[in-house]
MOPAC internal coordinates of N, CA, C and O (Angstrom, degrees):
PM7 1SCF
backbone

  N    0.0000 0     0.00 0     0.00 0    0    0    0
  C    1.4456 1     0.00 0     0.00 0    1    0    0
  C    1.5142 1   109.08 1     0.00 0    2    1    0
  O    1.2310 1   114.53 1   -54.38 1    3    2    1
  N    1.7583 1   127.97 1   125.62 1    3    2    1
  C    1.0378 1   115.23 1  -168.80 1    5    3    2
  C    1.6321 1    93.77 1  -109.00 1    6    5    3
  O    1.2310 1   133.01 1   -39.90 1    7    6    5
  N    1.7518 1    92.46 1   140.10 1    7    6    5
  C    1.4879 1   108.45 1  -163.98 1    9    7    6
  C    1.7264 1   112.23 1   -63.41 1   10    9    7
  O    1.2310 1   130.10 1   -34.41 1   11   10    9
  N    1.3497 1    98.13 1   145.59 1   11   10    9
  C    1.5899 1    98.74 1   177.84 1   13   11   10
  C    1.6705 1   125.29 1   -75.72 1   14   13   11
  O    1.2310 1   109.24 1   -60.18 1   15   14   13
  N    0.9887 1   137.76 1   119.82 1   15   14   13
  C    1.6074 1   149.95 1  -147.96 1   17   15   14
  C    1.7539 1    80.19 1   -80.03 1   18   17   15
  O    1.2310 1   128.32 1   -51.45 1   19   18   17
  N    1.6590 1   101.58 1   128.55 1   19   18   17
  C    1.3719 1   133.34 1   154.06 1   21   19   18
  C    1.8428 1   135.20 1   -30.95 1   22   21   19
  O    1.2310 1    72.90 1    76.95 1   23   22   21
  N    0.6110 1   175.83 1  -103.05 1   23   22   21
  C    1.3239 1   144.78 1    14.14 1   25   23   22
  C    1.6428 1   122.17 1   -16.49 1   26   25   23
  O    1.2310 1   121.39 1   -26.02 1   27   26   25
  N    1.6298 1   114.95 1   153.98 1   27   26   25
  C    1.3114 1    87.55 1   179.98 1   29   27   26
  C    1.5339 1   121.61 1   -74.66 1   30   29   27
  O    1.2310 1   117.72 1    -1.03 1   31   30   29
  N    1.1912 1   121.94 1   178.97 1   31   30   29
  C    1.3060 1   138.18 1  -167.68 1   33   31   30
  C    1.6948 1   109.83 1    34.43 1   34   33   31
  O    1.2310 1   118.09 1  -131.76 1   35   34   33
  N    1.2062 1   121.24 1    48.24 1   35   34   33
  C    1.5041 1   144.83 1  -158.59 1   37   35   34
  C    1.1571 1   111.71 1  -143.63 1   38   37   35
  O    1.2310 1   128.90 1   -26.31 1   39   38   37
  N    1.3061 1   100.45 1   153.69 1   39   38   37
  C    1.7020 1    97.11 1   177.47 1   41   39   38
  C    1.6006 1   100.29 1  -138.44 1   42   41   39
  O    1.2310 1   137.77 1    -5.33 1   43   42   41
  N    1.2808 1    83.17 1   174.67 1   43   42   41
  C    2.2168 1    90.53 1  -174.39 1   45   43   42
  C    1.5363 1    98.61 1  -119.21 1   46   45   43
  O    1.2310 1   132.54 1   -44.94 1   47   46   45
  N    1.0948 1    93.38 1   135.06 1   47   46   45
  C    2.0979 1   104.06 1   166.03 1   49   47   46
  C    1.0286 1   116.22 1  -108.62 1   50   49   47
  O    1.2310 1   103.95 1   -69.23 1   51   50   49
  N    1.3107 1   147.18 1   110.77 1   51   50   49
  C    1.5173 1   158.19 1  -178.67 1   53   51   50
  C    1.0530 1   104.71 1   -88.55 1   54   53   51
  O    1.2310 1   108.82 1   -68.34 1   55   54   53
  N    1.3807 1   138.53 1   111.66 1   55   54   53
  C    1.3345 1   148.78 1  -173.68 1   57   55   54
  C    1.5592 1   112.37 1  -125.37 1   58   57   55
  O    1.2310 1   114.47 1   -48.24 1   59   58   57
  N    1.2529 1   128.08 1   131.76 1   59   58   57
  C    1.1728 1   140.90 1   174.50 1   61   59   58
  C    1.9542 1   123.61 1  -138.75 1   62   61   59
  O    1.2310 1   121.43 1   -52.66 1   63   62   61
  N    1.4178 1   114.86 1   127.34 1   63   62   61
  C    1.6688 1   103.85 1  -171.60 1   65   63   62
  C    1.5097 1    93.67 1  -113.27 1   66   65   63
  O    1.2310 1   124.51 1     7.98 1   67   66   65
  N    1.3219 1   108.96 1  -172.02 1   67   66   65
  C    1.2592 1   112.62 1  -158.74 1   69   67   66
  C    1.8449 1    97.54 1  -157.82 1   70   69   67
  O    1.2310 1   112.77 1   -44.03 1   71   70   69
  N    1.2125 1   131.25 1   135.97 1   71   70   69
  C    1.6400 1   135.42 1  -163.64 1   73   71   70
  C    1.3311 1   109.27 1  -150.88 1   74   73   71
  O    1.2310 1   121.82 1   -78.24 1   75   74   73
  N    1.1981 1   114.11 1   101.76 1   75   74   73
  C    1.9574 1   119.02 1   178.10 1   77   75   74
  C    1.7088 1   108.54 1  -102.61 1   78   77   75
  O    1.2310 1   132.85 1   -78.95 1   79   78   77
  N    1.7572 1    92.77 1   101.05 1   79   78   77
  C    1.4081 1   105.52 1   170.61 1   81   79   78
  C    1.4511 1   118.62 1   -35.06 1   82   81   79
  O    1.2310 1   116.03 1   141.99 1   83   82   81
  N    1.3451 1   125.15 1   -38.01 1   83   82   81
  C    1.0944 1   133.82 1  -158.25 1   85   83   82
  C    1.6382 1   113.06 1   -94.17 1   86   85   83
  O    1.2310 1   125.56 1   129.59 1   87   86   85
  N    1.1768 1   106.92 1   -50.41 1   87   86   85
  C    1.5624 1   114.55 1  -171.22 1   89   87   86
  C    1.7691 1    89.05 1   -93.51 1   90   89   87
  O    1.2310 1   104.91 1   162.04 1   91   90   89
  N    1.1976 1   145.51 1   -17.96 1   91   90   89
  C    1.8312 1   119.80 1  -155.02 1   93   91   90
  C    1.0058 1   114.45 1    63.73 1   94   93   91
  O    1.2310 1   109.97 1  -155.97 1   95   94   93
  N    1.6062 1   136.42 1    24.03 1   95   94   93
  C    1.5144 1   127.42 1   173.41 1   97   95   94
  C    1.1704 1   105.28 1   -94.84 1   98   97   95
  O    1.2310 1   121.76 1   -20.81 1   99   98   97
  N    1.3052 1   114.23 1   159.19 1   99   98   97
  C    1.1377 1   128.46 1   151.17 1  101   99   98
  C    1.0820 1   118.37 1   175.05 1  102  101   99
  O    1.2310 1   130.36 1   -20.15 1  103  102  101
  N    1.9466 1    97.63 1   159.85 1  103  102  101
  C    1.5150 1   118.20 1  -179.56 1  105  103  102
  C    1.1764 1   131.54 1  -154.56 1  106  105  103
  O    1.2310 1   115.49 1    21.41 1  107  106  105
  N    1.5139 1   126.15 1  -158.59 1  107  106  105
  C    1.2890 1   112.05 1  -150.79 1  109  107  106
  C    1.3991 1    95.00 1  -149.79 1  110  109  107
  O    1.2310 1   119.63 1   -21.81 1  111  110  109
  N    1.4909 1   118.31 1   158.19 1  111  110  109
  C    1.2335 1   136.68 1   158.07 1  113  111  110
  C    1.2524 1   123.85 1  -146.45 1  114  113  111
  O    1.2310 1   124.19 1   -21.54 1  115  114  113
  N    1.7224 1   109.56 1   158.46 1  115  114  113
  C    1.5615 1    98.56 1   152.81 1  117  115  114
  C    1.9641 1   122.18 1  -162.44 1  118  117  115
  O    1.2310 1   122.44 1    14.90 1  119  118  117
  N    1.0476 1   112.93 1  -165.10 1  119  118  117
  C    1.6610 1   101.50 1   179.70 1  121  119  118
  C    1.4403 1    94.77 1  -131.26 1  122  121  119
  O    1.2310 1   121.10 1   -43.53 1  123  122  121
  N    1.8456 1   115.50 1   136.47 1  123  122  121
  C    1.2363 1   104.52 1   163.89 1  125  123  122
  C    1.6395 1   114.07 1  -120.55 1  126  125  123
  O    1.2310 1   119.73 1   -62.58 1  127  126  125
  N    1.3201 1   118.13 1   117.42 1  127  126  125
  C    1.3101 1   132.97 1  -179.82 1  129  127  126
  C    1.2444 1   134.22 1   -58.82 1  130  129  127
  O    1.2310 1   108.77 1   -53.87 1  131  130  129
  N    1.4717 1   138.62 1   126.13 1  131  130  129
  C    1.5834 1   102.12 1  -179.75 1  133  131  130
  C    2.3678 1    91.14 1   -90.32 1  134  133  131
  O    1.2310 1   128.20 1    23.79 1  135  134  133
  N    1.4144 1   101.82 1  -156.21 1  135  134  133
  C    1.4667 1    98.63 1  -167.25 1  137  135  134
  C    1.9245 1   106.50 1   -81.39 1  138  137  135
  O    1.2310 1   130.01 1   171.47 1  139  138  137
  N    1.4055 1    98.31 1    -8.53 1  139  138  137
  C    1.8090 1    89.58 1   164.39 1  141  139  138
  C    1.3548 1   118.73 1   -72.91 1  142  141  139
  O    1.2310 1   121.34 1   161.62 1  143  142  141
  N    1.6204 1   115.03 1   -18.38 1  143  142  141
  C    1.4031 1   110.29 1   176.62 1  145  143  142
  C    1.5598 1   109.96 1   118.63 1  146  145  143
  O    1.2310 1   128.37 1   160.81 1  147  146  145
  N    2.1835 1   101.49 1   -19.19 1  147  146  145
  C    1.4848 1    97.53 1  -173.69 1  149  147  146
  C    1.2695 1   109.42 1   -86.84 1  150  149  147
  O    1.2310 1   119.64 1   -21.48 1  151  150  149
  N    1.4374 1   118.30 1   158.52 1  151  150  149
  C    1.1771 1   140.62 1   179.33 1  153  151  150
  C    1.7850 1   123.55 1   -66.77 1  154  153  151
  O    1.2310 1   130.81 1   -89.34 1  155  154  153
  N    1.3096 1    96.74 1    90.66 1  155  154  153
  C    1.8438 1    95.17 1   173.44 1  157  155  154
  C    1.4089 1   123.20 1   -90.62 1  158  157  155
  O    1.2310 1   116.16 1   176.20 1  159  158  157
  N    1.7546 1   124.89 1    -3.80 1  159  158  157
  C    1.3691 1    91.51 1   177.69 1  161  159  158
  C    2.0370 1    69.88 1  -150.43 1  162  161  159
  O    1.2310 1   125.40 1    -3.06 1  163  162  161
  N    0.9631 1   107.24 1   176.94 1  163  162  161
  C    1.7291 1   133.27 1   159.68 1  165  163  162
  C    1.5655 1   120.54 1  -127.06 1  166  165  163
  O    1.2310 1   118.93 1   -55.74 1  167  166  165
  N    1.3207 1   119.64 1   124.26 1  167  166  165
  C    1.5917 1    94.09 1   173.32 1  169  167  166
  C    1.4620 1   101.25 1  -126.81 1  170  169  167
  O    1.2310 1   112.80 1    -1.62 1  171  170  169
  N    1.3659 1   131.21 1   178.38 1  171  170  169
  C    1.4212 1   129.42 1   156.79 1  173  171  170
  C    1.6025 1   105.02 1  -177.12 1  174  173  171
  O    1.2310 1   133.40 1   -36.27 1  175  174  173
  N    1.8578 1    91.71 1   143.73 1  175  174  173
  C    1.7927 1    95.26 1  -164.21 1  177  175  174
  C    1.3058 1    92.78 1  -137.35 1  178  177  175
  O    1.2310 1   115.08 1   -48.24 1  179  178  177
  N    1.4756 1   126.94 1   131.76 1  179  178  177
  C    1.4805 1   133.44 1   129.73 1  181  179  178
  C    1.3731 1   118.67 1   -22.41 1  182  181  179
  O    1.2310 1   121.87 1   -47.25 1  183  182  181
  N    1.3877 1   114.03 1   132.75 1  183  182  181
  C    1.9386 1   107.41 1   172.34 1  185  183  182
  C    1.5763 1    80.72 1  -131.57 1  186  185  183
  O    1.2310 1   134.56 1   -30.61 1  187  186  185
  N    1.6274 1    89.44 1   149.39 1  187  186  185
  C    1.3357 1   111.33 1   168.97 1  189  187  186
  C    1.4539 1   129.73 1   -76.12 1  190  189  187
  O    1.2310 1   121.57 1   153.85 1  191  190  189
  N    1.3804 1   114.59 1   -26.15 1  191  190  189
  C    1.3335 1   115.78 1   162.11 1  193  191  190
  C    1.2777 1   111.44 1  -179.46 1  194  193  191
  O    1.2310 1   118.89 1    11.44 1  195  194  193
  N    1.0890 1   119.73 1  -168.56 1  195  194  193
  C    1.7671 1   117.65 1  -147.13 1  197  195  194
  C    1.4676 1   113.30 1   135.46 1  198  197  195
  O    1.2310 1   117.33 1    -1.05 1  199  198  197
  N    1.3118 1   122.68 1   178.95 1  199  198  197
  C    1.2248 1   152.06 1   178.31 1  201  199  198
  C    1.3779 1   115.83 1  -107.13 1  202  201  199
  O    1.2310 1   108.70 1     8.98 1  203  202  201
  N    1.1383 1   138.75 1  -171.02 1  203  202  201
  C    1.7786 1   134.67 1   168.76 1  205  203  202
  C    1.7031 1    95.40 1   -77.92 1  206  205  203
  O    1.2310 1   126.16 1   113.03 1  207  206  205
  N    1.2847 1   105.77 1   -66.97 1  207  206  205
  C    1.6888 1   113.09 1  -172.74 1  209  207  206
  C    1.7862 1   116.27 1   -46.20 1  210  209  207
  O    1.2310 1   120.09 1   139.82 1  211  210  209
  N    1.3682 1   117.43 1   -40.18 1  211  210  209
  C    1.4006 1   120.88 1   149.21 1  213  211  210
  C    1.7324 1   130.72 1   -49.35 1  214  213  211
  O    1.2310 1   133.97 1   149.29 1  215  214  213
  N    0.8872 1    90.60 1   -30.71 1  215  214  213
  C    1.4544 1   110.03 1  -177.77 1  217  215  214
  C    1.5185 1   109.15 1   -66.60 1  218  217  215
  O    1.2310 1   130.09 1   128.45 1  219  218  217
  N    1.4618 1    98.16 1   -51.55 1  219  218  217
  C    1.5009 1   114.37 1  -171.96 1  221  219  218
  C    1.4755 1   100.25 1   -86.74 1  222  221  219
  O    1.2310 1   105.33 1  -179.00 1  223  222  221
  N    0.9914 1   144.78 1     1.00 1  223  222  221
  C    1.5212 1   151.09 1  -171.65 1  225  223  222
  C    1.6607 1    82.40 1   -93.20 1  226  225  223
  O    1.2310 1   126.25 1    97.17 1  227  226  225
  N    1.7494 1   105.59 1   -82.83 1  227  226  225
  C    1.7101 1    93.64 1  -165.80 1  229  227  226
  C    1.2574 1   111.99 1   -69.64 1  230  229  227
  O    1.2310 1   110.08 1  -160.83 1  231  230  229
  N    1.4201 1   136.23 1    19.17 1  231  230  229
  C    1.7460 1   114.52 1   171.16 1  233  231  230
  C    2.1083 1    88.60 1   -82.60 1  234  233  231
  O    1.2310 1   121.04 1   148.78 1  235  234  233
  N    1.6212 1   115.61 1   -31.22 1  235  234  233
  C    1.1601 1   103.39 1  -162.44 1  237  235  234
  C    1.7733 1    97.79 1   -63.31 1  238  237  235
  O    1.2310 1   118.33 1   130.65 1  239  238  237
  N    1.0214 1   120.78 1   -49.35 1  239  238  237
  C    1.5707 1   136.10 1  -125.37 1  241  239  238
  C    2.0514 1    75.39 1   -74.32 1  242  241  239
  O    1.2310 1   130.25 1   110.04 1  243  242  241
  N    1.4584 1    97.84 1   -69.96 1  243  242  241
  C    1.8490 1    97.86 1  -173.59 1  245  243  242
  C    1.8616 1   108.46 1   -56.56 1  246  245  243
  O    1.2310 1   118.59 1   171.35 1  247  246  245
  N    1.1227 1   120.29 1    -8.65 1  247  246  245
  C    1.7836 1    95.74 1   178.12 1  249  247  246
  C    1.5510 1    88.04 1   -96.05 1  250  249  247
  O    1.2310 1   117.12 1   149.94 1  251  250  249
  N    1.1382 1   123.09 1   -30.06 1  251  250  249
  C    1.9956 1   124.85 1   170.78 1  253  251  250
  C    1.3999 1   101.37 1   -24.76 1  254  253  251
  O    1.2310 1   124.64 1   105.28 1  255  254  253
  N    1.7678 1   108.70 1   -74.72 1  255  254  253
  C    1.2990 1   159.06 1   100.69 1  257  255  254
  C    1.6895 1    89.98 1    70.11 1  258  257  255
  O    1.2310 1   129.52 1    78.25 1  259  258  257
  N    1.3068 1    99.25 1  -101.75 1  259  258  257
  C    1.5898 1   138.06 1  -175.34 1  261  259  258
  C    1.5276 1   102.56 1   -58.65 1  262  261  259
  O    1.2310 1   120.61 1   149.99 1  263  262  261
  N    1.8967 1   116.44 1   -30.01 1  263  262  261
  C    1.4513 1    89.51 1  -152.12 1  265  263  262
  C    1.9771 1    92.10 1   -97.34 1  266  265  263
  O    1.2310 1   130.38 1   158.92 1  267  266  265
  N    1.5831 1    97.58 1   -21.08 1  267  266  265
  C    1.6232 1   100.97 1   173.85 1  269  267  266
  C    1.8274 1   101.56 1   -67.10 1  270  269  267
  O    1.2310 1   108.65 1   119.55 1  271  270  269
  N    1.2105 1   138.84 1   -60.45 1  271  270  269
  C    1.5987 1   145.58 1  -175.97 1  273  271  270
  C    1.6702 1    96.80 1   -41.11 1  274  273  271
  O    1.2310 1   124.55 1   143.78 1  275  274  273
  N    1.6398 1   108.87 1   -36.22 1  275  274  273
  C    1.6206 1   100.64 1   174.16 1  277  275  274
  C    1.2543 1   116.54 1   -83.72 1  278  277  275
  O    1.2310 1   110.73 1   179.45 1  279  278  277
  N    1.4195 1   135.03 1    -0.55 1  279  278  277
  C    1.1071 1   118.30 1   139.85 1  281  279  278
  C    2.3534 1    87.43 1   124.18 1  282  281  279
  O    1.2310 1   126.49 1   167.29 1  283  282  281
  N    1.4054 1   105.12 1   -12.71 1  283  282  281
  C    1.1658 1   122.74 1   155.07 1  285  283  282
  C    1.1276 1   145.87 1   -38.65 1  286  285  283
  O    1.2310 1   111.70 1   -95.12 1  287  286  285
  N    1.3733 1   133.25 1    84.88 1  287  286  285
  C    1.8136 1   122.66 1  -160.38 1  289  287  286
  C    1.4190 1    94.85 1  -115.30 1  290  289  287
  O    1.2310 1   109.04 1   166.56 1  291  290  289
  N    1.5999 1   138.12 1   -13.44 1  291  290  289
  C    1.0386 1   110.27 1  -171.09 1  293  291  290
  C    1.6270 1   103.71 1  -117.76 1  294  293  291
  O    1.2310 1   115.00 1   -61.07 1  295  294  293
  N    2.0050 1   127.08 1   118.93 1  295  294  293
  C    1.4771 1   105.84 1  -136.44 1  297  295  294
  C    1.5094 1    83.94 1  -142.34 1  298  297  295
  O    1.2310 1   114.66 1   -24.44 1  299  298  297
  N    1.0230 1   127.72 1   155.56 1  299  298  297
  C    1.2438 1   134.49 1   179.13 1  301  299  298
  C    1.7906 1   107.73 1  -123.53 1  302  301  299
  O    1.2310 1   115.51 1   -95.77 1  303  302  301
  N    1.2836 1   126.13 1    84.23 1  303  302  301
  C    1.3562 1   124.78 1   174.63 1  305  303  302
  C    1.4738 1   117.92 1   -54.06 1  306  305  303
  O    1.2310 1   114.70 1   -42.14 1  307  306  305
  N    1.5883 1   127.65 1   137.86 1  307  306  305
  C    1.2877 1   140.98 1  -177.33 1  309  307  306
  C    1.5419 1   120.70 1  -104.67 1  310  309  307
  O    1.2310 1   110.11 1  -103.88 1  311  310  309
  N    0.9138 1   136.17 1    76.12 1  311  310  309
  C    1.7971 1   114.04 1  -160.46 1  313  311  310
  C    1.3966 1   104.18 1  -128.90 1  314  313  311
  O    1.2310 1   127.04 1   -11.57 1  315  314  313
  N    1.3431 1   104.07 1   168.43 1  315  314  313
  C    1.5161 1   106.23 1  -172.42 1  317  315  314
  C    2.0787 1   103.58 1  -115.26 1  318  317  315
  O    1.2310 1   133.69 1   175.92 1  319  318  317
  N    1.4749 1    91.14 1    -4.08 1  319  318  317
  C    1.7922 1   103.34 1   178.72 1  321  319  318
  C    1.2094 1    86.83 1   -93.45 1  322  321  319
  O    1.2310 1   113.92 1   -64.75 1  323  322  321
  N    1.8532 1   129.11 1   115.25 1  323  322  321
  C    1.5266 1   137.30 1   119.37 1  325  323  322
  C    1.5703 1   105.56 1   -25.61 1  326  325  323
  O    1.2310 1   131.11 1   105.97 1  327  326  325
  N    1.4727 1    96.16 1   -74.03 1  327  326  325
  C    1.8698 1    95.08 1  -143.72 1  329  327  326
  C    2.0811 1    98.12 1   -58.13 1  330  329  327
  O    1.2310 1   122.22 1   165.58 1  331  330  329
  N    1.4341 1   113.36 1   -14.42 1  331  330  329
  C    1.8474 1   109.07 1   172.73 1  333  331  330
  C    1.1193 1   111.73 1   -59.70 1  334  333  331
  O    1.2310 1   127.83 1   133.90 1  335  334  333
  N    1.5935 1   102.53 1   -46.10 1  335  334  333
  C    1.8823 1   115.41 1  -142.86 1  337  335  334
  C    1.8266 1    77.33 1   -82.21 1  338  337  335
  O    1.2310 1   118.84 1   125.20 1  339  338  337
  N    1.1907 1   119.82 1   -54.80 1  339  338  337
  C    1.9875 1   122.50 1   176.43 1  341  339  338
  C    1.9165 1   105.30 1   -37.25 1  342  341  339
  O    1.2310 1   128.56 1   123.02 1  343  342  341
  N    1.1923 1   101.13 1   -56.98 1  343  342  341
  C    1.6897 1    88.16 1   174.88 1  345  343  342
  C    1.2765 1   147.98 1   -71.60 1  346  345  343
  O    1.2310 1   137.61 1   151.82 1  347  346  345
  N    1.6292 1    83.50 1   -28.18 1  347  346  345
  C    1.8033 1    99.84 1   177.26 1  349  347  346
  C    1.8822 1    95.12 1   -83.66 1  350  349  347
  O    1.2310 1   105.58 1  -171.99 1  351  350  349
  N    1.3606 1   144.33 1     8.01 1  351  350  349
  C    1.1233 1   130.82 1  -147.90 1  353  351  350
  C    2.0122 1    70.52 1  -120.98 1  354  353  351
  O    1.2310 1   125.83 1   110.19 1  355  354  353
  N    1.3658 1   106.40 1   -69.81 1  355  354  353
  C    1.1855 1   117.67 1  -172.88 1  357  355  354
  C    1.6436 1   137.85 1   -67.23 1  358  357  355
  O    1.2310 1   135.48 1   165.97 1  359  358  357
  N    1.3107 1    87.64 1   -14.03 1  359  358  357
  C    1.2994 1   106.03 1  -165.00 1  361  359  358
  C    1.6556 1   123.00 1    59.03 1  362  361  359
  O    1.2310 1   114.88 1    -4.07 1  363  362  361
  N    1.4080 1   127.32 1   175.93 1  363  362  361
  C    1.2022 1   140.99 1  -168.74 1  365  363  362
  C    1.7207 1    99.63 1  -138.85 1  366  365  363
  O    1.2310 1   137.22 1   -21.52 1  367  366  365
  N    1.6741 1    84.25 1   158.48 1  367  366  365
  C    1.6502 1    97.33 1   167.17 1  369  367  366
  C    1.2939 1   114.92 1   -90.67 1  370  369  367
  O    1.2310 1   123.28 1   -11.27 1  371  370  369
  N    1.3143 1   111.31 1   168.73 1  371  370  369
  C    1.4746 1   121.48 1  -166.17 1  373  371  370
  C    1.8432 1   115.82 1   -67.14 1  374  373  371
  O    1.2310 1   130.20 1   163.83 1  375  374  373
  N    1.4082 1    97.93 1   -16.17 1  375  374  373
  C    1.5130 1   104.04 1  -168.43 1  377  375  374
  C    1.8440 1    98.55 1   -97.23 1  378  377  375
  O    1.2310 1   122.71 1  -174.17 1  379  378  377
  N    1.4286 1   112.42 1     5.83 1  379  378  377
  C    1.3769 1   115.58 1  -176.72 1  381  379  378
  C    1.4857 1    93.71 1   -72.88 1  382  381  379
  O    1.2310 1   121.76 1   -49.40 1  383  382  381
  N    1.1772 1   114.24 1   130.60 1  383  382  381
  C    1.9136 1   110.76 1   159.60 1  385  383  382
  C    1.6840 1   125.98 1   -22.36 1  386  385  383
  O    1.2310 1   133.27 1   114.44 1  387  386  385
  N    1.3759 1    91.97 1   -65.56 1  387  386  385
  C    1.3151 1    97.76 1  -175.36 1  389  387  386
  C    1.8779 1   123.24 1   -90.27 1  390  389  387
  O    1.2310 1   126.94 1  -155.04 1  391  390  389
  N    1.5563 1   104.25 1    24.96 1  391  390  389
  C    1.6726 1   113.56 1  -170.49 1  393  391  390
  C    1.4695 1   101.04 1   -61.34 1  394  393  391
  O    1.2310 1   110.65 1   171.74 1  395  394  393
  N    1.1065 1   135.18 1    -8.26 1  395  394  393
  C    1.5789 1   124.32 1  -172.79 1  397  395  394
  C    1.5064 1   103.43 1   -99.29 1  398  397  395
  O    1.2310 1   111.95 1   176.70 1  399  398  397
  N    1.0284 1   132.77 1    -3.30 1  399  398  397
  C    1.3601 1   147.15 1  -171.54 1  401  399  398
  C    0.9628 1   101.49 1  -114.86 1  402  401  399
  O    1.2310 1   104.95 1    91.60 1  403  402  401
  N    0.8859 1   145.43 1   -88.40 1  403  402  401
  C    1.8330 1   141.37 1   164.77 1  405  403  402
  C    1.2723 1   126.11 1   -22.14 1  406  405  403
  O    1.2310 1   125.79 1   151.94 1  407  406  405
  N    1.1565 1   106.49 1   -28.06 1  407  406  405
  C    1.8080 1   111.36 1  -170.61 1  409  407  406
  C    1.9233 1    99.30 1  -108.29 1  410  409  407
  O    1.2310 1   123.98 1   165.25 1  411  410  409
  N    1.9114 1   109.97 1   -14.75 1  411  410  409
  C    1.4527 1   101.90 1   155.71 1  413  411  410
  C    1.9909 1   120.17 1   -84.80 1  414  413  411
  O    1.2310 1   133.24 1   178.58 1  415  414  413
  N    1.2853 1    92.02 1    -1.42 1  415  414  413
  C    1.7029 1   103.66 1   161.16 1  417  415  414
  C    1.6897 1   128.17 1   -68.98 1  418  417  415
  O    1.2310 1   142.62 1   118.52 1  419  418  417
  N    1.7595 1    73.68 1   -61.48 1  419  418  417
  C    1.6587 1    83.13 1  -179.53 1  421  419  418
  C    1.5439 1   105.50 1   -61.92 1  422  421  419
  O    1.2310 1   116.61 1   138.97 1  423  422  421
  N    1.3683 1   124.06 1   -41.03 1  423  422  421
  C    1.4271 1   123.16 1  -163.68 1  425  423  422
  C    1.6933 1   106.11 1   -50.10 1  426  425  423
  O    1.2310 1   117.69 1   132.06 1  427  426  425
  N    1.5457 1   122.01 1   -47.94 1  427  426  425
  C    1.1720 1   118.32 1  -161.97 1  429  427  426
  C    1.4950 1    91.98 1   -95.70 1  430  429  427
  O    1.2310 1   100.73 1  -166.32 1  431  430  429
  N    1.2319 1   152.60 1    13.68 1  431  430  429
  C    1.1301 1   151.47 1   179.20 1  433  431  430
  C    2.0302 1    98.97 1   -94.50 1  434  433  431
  O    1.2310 1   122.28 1   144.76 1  435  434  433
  N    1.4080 1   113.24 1   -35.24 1  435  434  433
  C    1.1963 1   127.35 1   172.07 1  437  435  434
  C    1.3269 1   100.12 1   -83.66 1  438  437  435
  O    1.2310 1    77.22 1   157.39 1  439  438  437
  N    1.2363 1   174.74 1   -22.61 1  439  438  437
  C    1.1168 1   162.77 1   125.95 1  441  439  438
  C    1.6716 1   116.79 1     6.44 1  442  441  439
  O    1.2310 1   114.59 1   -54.30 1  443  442  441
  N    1.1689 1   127.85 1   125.70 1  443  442  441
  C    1.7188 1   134.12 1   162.84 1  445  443  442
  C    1.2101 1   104.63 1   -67.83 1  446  445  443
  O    1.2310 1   120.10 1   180.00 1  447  446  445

């Protein structure tokens, strides 16, 4: 699959989580791109617990995460969760489960 080009002077974060009905594991990864497509950082984290949709909340929030700590403001998110990329875009109400997570998305997404 040839990677999708950034904005310029931008980079892309490819984020993907991972949720085992069975065991409660889960985790996270992702790739952060500069706009040639090559690969400058890798990350991936164990979560202690969660849901699938949680899951996919913090793979966004830490490649956010990684790509602002790299010094990155202009970012092109990759995900394969609609209903994440729909909440963190739209936000949620406070009585949503996961509103404290989402609204620490949006917060650094509002950041200069």
């Amino acid at each position: 699959m040839q990677p999708k080009r950034s904005i310029e002077d931008g980079i892309t974060v490819w984020v993907d989580g991972t949720f085992s009905h069975i065991s409660g594991k889960a985790a996270c990864g992702g790739l952060i791109r500069n706009n040639e497509g090559n690969v400058m950082e890798a990350f991936m984290l164990n979560i202690n617990s969660g849901d699938p949709l949680v899951v996919e909340i913090w793979t966004c929030l830490i490649g956010f995460k990684r790509a602002w700590e790299g010094g990155h403001r202009k970012v092109t998110l990759l995900s394969n969760s609609l209903e994440a990329i729909q909440l963190i875009k739209e936000g949620a109400t406070e009585i949503h489960e996961n509103w404290d997570l989402i609204q620490e998305v949006g917060n650094l997404l509002q950041r200069q």
